[in-house]
C-alpha positions in Angstrom: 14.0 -21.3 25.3 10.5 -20.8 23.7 11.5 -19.2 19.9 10.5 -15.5 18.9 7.0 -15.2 16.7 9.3 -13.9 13.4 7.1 -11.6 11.4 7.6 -9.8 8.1 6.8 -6.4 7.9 6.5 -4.8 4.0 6.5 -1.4 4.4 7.5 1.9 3.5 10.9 3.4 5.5 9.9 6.5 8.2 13.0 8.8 9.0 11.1 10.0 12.4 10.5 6.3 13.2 6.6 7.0 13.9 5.0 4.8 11.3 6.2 2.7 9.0 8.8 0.0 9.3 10.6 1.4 12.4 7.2 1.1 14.2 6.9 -2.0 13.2 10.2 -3.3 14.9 9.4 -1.4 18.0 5.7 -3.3 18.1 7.7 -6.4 17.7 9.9 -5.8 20.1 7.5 -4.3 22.6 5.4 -7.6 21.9 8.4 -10.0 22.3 8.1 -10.8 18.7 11.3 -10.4 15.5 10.8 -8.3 12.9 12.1 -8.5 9.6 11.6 -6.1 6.7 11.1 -5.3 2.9 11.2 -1.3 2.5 9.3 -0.3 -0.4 9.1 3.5 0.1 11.7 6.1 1.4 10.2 9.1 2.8 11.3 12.0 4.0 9.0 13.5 6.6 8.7 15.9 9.6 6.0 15.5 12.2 3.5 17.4 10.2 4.9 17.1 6.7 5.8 14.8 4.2 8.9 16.4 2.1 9.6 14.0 -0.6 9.4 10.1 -1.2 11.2 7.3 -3.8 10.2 4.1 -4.2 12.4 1.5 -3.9 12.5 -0.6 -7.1 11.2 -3.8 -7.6 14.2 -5.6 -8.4 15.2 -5.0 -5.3 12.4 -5.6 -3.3 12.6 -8.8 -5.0 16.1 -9.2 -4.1 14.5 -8.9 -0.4 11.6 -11.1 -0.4 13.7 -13.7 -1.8 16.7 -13.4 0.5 13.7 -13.7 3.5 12.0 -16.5 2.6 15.4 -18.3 1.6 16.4 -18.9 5.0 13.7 -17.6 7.2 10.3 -19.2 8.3 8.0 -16.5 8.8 5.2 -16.5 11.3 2.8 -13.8 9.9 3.3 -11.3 6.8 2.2 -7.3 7.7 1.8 -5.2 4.3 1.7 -1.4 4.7 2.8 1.3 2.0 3.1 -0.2 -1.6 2.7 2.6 -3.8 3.1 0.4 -6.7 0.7 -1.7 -8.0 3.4 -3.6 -9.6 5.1 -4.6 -6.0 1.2 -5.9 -4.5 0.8 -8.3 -8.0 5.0 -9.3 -7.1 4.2 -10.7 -3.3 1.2 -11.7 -4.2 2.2 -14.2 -7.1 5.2 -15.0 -4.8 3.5 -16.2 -1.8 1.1 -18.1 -4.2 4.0 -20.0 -5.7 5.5 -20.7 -2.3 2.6 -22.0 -1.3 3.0 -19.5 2.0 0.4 -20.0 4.1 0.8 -17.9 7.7 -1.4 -15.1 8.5 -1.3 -12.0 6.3 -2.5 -8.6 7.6 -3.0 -5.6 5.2 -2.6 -2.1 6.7 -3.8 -0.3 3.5 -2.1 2.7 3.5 -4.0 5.7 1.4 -2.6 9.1 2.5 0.0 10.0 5.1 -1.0 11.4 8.6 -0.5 14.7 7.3 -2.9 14.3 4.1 0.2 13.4 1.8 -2.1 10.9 -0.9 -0.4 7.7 -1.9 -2.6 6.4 -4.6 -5.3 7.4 -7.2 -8.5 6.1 -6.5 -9.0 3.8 -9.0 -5.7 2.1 -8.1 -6.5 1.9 -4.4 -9.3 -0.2 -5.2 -7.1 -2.2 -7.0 -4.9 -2.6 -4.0 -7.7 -4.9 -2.5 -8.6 -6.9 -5.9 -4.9 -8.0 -6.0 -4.8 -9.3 -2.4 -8.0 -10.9 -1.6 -7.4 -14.3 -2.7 -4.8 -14.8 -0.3 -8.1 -14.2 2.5 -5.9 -11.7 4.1 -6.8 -9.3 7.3 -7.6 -5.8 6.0 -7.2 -2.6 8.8 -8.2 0.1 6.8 -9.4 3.4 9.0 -12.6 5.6 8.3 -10.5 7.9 5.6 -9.4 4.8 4.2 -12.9 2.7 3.9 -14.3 6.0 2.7 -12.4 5.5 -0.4 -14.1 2.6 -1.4 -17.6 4.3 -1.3 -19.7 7.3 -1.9 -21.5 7.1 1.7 -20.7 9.6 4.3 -22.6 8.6 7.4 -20.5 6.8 9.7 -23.4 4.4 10.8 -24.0 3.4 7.1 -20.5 2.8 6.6 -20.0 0.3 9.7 -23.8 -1.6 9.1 -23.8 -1.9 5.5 -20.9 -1.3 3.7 -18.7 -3.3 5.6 -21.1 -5.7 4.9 -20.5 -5.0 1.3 -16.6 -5.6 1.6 -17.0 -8.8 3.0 -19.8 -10.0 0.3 -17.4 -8.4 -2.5 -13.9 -9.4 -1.4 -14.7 -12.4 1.2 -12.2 -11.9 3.4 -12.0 -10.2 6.6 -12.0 -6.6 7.6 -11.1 -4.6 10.8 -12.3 -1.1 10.3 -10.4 1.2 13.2 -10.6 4.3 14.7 -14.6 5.3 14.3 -15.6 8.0 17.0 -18.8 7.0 18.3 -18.9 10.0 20.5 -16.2 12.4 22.6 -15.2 10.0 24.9 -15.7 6.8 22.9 -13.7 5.5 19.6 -15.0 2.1 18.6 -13.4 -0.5 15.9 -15.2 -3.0 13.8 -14.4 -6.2 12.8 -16.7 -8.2 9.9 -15.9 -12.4 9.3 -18.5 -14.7 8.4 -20.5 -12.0 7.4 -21.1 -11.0 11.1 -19.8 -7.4 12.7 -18.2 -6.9 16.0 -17.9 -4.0 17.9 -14.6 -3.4 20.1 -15.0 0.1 22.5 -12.6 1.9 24.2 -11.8 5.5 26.0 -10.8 7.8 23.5 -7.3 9.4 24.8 -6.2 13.0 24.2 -3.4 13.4 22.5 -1.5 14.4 20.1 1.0 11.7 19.4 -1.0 9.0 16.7 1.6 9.1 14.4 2.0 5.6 13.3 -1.5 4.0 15.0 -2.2 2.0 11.9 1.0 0.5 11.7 0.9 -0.4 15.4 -2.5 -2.1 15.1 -1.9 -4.4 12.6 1.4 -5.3 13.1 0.2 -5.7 16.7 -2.5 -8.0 15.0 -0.1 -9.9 12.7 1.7 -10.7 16.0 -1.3 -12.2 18.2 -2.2 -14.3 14.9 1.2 -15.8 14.7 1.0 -16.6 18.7 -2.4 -18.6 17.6 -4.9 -16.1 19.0 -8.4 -15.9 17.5 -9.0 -13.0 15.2 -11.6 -11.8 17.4 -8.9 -12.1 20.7 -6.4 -10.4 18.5 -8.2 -7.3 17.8 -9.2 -6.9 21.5 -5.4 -7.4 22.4 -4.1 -4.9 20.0 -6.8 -2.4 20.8 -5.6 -2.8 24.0 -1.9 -2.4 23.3 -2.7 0.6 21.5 -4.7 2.6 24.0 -2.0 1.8 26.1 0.7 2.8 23.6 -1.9 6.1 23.4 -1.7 6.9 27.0 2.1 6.7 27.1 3.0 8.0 24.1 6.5 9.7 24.7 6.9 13.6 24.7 9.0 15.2 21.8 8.0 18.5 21.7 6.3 18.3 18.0 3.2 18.8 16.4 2.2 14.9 15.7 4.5 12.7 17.9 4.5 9.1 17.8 2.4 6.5 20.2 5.5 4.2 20.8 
């Protein structure tokens, strides 16, 4: 019996299971992959709200991170909601001491589906100082990317700026979910200082609660199976316009995909 891709999500705790950890487990499981997690945020959330939030503290997450790597071999590491800058510097000293060297994907969370804000600014920009050296995957989205710059137009954004990221932080990026028109969304991927584009239909819906926690923990997967980075985006795009096009009913505002 071939053994289970084991990955390590390190992420923030979603009581309607859309985003967050509990997507996480259900793209392992939908992807034949174990997840395993550090919570580092507790939110309480409806489909189109975020009611209140507490961050786990440190000494815990430590607690977790140490109990994880004490008896399990990860295959790939996905990073979502931090909050603290404190808990970023913590895994990152700690998988430089261990000397851990799987694939590492970074969902950079910045503000909640519903517009809830997770960091200041300057401290978002932090977020990617910290991780760099570890040559990580970033998936941030357009809102996300947008944080990092003063440009506005879309085609600047993908042509230059992305070139930008890779000059300033030399690591990959995977910039998702850019409309190139109404039937069209298109995602971006910059290594080796060269872009490529990744199309597909844009679907109609209202239940994306949770697409950047699928995509990259959909990511993390195909790198632990050995895929290229360039294969792994295509498959995860792919998983997640299917996800999209059978995304369940619930009967709320902003469902989720899977």
């Amino acid at each position: 019996m071939n053994k289970k891709k084991i990955i390590l999500s390190i992420a923030g705790s979603d009581n309607t299971s859309g985003a967050g950890v509990q997507a996480d487990i259900k793209t392992c499981q939908l992807l034949g992959a174990f997840c395993l997690n550090v919570i580092t945020v507790i939110t309480s959330q409806s489909s189109d709200k975020m009611n209140d939030m507490e961050l786990v503290s440190l000494k815990l997450i430590k607690s977790k991170v140490f109990s994880i790597f004490n008896e399990y071999k990860v295959d790939a590491i996905k990073i979502g909601l931090l909050c603290d800058l404190k808990v970023a510097k913590f895994i990152k000293n700690f998988l430089i001491k261990k000397s851990i060297r799987c694939p590492l994907v970074i969902d950079p969370v910045f503000c909640s589906t519903t517009g809830k804000i997770f960091y200041k600014k300057d401290k978002y920009k932090n977020l990617f100082k910290i991780f760099s050296p570890l040559k990580p995957v970033f998936t941030p989205n357009y809102d996300e990317i947008k944080q990092l710059f003063n440009k506005k137009n879309k085609n600047d954004l993908v042509e230059s700026n992305l070139k930008a990221l890779y000059l300033k932080y030399k690591t990959p990026f995977v910039l998702t979910g850019i409309k190139k028109n109404k039937k069209e969304i298109c995602d971006y991927l910059i290594q080796d200082n060269k872009i490529s584009e990744f199309k597909s239909l844009l679907v109609k819906t209202k239940n994306t609660h949770g697409t950047g926690c699928v995509f990259s923990t959909s990511l993390s997967i195909h790198l632990a199976k050995g895929f290229s980075l360039e294969n792994s985006v295509k498959r995860s795009k792919k998983f997640l316009f299917e996800s999209l096009k059978k995304s369940p009913n619930l009967g709320v505002s902003y469902g989720p995909l899977i």
